[in-house]
Backbone as a ProteinNet text record, in pm:
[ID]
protein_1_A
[PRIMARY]
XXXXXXXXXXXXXXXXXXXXXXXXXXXXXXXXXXXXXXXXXXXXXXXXXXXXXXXXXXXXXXXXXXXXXXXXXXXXXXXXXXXXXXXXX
[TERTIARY]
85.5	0	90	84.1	155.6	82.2	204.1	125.5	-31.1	-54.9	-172.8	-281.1	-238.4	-356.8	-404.7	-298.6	-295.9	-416.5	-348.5	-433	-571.4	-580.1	-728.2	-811.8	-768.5	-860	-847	-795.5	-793	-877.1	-865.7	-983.9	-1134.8	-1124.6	-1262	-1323.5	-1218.5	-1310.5	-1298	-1266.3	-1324.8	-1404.8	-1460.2	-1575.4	-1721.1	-1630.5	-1749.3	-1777.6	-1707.4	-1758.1	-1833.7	-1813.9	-1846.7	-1940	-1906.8	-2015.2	-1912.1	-1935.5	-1812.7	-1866	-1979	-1983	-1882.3	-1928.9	-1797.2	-1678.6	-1666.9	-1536	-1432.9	-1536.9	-1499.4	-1505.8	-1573.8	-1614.6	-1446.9	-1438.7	-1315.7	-1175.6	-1219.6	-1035.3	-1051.4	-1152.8	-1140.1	-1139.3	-1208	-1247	-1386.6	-1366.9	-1519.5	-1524.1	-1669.2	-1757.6	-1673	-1678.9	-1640.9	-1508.2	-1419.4	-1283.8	-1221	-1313.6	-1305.8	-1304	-1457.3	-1506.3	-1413.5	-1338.5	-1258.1	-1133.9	-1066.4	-893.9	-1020.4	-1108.7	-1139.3	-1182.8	-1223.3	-1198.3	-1075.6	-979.6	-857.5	-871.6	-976.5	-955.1	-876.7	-827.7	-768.3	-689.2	-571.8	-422.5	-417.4	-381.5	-378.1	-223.6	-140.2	-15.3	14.9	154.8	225.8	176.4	135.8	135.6	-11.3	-118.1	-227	-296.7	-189.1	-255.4	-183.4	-79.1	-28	-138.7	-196.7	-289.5	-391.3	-426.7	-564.2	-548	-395.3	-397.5	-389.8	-333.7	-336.2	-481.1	-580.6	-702.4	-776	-766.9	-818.8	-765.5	-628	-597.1	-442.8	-459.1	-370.4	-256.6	-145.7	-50.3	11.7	-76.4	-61.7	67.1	154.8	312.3	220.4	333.2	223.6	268.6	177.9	186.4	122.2	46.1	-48	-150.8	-182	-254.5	-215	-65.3	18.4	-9.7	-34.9	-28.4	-140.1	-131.2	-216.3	-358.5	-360	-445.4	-443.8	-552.1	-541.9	-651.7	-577.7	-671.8	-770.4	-918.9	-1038.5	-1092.3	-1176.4	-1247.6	-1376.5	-1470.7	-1617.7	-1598.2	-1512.3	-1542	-1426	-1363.6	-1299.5	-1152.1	-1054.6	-921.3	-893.4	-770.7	-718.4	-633.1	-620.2	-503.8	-387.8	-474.5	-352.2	-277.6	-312.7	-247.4	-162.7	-231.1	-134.9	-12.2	-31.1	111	224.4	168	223.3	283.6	268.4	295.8	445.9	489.1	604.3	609.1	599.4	569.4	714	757.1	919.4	926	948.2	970.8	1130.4
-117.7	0	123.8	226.1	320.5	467.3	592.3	695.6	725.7	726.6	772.3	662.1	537	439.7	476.1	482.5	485.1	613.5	737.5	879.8	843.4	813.8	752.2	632.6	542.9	465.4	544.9	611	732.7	827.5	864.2	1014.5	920.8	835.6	693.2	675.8	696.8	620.1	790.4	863.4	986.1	1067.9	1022.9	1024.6	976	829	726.7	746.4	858	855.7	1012.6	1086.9	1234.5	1289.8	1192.1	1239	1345.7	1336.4	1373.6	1542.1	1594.1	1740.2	1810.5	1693.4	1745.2	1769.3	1672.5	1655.7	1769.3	1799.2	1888.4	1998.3	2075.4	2168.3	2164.6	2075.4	2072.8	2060.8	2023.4	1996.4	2137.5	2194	2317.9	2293.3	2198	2180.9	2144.2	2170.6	2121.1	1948	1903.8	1806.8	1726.7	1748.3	1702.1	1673.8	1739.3	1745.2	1605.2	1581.3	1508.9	1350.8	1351.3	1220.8	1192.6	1314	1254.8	1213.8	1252.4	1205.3	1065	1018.6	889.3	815.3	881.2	784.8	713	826.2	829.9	905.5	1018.8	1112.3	1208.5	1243.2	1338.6	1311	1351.2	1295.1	1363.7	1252.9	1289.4	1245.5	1397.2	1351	1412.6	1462.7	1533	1708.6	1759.1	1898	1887.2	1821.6	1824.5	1774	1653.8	1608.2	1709.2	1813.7	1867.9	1953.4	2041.2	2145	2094.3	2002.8	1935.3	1910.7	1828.1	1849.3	1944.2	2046.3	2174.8	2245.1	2251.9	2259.9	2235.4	2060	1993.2	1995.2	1972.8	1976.4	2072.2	2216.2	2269.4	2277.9	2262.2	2231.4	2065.7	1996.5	1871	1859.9	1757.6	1675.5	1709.1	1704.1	1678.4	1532.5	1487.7	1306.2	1227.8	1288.4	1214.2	1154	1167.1	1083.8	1000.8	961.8	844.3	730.5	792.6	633.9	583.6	427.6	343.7	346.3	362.8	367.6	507.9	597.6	755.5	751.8	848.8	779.8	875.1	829.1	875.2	862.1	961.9	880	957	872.9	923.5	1012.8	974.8	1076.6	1208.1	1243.4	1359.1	1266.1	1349	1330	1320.2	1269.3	1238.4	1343.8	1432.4	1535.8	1537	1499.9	1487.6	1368.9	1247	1146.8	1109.4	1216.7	1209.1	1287.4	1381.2	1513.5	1408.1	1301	1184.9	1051.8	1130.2	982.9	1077.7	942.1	1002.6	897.9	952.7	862.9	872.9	721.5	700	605.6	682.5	623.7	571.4
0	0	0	-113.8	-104	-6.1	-12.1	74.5	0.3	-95.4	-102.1	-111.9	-131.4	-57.6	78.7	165.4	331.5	309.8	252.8	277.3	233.1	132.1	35.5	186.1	231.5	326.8	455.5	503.6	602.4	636.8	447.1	437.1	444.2	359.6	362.1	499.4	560.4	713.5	806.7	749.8	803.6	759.5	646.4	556.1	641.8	617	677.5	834.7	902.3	1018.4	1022.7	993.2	1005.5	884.8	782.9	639	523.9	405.7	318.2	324.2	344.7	362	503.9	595.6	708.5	726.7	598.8	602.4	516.5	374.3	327.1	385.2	430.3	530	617.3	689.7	762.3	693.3	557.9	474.9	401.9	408.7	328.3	198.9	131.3	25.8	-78.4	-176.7	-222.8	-224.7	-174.5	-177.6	-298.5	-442.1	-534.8	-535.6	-462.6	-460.2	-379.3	-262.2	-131.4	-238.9	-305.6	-366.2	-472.8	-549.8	-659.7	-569.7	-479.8	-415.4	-361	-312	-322.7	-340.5	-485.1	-608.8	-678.1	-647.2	-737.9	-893.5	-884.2	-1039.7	-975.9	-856.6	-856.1	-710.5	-741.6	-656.2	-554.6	-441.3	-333.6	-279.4	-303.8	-292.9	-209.8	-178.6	-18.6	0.3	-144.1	-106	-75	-172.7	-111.1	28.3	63.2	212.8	329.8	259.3	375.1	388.1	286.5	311.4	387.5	306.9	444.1	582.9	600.9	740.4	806.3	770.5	804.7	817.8	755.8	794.9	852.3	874.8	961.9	1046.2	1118.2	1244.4	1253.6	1284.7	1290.8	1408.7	1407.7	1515.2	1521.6	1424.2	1431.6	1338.2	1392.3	1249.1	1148.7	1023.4	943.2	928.6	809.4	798.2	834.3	940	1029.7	931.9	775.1	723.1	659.9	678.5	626.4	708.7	827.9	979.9	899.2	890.7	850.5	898.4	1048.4	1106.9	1157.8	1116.7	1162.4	1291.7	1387.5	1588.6	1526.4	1522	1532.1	1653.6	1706.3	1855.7	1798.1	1783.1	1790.6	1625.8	1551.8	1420.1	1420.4	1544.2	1583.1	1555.2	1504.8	1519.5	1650.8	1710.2	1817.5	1821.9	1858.3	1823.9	1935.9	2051.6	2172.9	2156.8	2100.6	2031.5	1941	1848.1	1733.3	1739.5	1866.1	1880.8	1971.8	2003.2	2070.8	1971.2	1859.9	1748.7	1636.4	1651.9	1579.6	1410.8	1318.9	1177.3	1119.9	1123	1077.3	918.5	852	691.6	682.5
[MASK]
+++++++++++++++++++++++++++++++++++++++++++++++++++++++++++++++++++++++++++++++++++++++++

């Protein structure tokens, strides 16, 4: 599984927990934008997942949508968790 599989089933299950308007809303992007990076019509590579994380959780590493498993609790990022996670390539 490469980085943008990991980001693609990541953003999927933070989709699937919060709803893809929330999500866009929170990545700062359009609805259409969200469904094409997971689909795969439109790439979800290092500059674009940095901006999102940056939207979605500011102060956070970035990378945090590389961890295979990204800490959700209840739909919400883990943010005190993830400032606790160190991602080693």
């Amino acid at each position: 599984m490469d980085d943008q599989d990991i980001r693609r089933a990541n953003l999927q299950d933070i989709v699937n927990k919060i709803g893809l308007s929330e999500t866009a809303k929170r990545f700062k992007k359009p609805d259409r934008q969200i469904n094409d990076m997971l689909k795969g019509r439109k790439s979800f590579g290092e500059e674009v997942a940095k901006d999102v994380e940056d939207n979605y959780a500011p102060g956070v590493p970035h990378d945090w949508l590389r961890i295979p498993e990204v800490f959700l609790n209840n739909g919400e990022l883990d943010i005190e968790r993830l400032k606790q996670t160190t991602v080693i390539y």
